[in-house]
C-alpha positions in Angstrom: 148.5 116.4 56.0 144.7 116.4 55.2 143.1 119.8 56.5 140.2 118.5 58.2 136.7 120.8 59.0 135.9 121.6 62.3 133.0 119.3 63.4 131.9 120.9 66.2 130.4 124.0 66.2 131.0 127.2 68.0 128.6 127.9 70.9 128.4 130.7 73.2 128.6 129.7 76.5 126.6 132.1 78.7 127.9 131.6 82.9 124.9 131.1 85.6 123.7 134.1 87.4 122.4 132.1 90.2 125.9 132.0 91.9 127.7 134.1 94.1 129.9 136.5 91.9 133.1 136.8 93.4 136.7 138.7 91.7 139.6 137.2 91.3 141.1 136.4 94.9 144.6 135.7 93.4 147.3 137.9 94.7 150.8 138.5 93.0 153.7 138.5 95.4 154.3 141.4 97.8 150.2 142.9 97.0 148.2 143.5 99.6 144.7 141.6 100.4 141.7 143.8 99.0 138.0 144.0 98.1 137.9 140.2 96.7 139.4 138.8 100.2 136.9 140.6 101.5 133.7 139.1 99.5 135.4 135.6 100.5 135.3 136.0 104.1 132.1 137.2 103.9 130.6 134.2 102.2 132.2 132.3 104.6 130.7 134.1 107.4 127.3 133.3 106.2 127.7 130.4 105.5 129.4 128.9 109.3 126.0 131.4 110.1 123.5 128.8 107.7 125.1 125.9 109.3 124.6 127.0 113.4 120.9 128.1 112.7 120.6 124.4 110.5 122.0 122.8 114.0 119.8 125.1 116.3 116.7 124.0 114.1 117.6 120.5 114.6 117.9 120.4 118.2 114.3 122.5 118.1 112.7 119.6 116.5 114.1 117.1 118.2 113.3 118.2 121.5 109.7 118.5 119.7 109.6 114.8 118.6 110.7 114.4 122.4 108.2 116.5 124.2 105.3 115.4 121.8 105.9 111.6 121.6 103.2 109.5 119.7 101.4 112.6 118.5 102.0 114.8 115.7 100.2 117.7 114.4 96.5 116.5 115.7 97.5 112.6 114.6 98.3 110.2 116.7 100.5 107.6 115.1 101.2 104.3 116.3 104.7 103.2 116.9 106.8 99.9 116.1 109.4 99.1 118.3 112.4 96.9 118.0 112.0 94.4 121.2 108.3 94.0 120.1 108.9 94.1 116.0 111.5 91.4 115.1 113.9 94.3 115.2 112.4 96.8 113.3 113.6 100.3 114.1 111.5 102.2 115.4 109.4 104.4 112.8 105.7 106.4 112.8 102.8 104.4 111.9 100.7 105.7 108.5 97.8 105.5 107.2 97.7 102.8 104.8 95.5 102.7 101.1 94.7 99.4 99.9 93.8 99.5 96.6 91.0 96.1 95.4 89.0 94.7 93.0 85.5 93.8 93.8 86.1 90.1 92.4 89.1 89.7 94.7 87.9 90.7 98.4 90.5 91.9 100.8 88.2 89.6 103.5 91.6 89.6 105.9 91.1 93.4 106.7 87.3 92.4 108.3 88.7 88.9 109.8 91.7 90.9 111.7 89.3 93.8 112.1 87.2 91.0 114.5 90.3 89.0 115.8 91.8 92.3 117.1 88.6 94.0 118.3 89.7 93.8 121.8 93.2 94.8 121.1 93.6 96.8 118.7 91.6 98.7 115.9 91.6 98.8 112.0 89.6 101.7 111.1 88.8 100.8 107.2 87.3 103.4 104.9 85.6 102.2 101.8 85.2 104.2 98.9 84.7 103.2 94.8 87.1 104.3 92.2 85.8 105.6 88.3 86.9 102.8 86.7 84.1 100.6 88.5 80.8 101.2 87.8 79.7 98.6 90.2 81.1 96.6 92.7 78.7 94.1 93.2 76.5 92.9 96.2 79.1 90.2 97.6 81.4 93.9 97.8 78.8 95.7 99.4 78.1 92.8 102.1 81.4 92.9 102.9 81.5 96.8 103.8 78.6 96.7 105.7 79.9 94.4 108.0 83.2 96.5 107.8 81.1 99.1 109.3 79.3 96.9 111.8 82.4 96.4 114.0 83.1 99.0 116.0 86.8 101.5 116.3 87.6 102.0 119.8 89.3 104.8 120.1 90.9 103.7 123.4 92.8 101.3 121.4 96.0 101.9 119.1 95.0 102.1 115.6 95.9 102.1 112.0 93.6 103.6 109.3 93.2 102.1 105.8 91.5 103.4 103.2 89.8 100.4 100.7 89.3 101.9 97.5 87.3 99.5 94.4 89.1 99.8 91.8 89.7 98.0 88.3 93.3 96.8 89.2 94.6 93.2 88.7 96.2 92.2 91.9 95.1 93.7 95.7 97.6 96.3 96.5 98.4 98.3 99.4 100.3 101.8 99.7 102.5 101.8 103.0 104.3 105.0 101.9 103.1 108.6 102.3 105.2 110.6 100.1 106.1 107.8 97.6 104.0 105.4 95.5 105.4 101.9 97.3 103.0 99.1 96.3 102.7 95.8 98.7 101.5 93.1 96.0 98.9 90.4 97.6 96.6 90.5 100.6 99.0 87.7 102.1 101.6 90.2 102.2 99.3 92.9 103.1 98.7 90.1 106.6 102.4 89.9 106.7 102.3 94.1 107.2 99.5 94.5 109.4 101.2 91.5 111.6 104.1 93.3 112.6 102.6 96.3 113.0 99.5 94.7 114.9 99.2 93.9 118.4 102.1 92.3 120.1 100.1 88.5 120.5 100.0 88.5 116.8 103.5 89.4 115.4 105.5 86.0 115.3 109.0 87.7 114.0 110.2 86.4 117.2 108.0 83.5 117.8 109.4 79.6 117.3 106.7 79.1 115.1 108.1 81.9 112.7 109.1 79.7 109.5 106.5 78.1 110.0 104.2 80.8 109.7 105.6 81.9 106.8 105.6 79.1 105.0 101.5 78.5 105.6 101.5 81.8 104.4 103.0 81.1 101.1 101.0 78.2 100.2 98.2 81.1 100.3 99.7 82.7 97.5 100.0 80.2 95.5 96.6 78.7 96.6 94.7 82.1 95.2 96.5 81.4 92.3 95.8 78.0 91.1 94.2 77.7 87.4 92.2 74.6 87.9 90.7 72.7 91.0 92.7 69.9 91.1 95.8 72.2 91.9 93.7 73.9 94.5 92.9 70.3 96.2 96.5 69.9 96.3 97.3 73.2 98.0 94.7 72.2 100.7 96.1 69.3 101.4 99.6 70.5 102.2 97.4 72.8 104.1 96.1 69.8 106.1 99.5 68.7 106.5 100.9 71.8 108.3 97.9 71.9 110.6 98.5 68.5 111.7 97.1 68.2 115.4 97.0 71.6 116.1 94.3 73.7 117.0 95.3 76.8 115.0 98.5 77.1 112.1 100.4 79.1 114.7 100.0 76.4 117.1 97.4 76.4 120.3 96.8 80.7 119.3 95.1 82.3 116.3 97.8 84.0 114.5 98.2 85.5 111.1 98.5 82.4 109.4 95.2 81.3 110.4 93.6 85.1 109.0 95.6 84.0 106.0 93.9 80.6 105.2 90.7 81.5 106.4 90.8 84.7 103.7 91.8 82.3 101.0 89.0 79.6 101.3 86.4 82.4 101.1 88.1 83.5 98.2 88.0 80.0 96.6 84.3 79.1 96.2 84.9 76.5 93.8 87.0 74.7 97.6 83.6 73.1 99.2 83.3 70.9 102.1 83.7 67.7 100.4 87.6 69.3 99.8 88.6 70.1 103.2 89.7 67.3 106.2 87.8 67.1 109.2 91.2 68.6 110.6 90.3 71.6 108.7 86.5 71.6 108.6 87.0 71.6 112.7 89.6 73.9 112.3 87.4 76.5 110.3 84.8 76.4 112.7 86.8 77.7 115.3 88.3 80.1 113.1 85.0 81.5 112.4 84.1 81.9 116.0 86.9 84.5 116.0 87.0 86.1 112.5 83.1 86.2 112.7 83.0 86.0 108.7 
């Protein structure tokens, strides 16, 4: 046969030192049990040890979570429950970050930052990132009347932090310890409505397709390349609105925050555009959003 060379070469294998070094447990028939049986019982003594203190710690903090409720380490968080969240478990409430360019205003956070003002508060934080040197004065309009409406601490709350930045779509970070983007302000509405007050989350309201679906034609409203497209967005807008006084029906809901947002987004969308369904429609809409 052909002698063939070895192809792999010889390594010297060095064992971890990070283990537990134990000697050879095996014992030949009639021997007695000795030092090594003894090393093994005592590793398993420490570990049944690990494993009651791991229980005993996890009894502690759950009698903690018990005794403390909504409160955590001096923050309150806000909770979502599953008879009032479409069946959401029920999990803390975090700060959120929303991260938005100055040529794409998040106006939804200020028009459910008025909506809510008697039931509930957004706290929203403004500050500029380095990559924009300016943000313009429609920006700085917007956070001053941000600041104008006041937090009420009385009320449950949720803090978001706006920061300018030079990013191509309006984003907003729901996770604390992982980077979890929410793409869109309509689906930055679709968040803040189930975790809003309880006349505003429509998970479990008749009107609930509905809802959505006004929502979507948002999206793809703000995303339109040419006015004529834009016109036609409006009109199926018209058409869901029909004789109602709001999208969601005879109540301002999300939906409403939703098309409201989008038309001030849309300057080239004037007057001459919209029904007199929705012309009346945005008046009373701006009686509540106050934008």
């Amino acid at each position: 046969m052909y002698e063939l060379k070895t192809l792999l070469p010889q390594f010297d294998i060095k064992l971890p030192t990070c283990m537990y070094e134990l000697r050879n447990v095996s014992l030949s028939a009639g021997a007695t049990p000795g030092p090594a049986h003894e090393d093994t019982n005592a590793v398993v003594e420490r570990q049944e040890k690990v494993l009651k203190q791991l229980e005993e710690l996890k009894a502690q903090l759950g009698q903690i979570r018990k005794s403390l409720g909504v409160r955590v380490c001096g923050k309150t968080f806000q909770h979502t429950t599953a008879y009032q969240n479409g069946g959401l478990k029920e999990e803390p409430l975090h700060d959120v970050v929303v991260n938005g360019h100055p040529n794409f205003i998040p106006y939804a956070l200020l028009a459910l930052k008025n909506a809510w003002r008697d039931l509930y508060t957004i706290d929203v934080k403004t500050f500029t990132h380095s990559t924009m040197a300016d943000i313009g004065p429609a920006a700085h309009d917007f956070e001053a009347k941000l600041a104008k409406v006041a937090v009420n601490v009385a009320l449950p709350k949720i803090n978001v932090t706006l920061i300018w930045k030079n990013c191509e779509h309006t984003e907003m970070i729901s996770s604390p310890t992982m980077y979890v983007p929410i793409y869109g302000e309509v689906n930055i509405i679709r968040y803040l409505g189930r975790v809003g007050p309880n006349e505003y989350r429509y998970e479990s309201s008749p009107l609930c397709n509905e809802i959505d679906a006004v929502l979507d034609i948002c999206y793809q409203l703000l995303r339109c390349s040419t006015h004529k497209s834009q016109v036609a967005m409006v009109r199926l807008l018209d058409k869901r609105l029909q004789q109602q006084q709001y999208f969601g029906g005879d109540q301002m809901s999300v939906a409403d925050i939703g098309v409201y947002s989008s038309l001030i987004r849309m300057p080239a969308i004037t007057e001459k555009d919209l029904t007199p369904a929705l012309l009346a429609w945005r008046k009373r809409a701006k009686l509540i959003t106050q934008i």
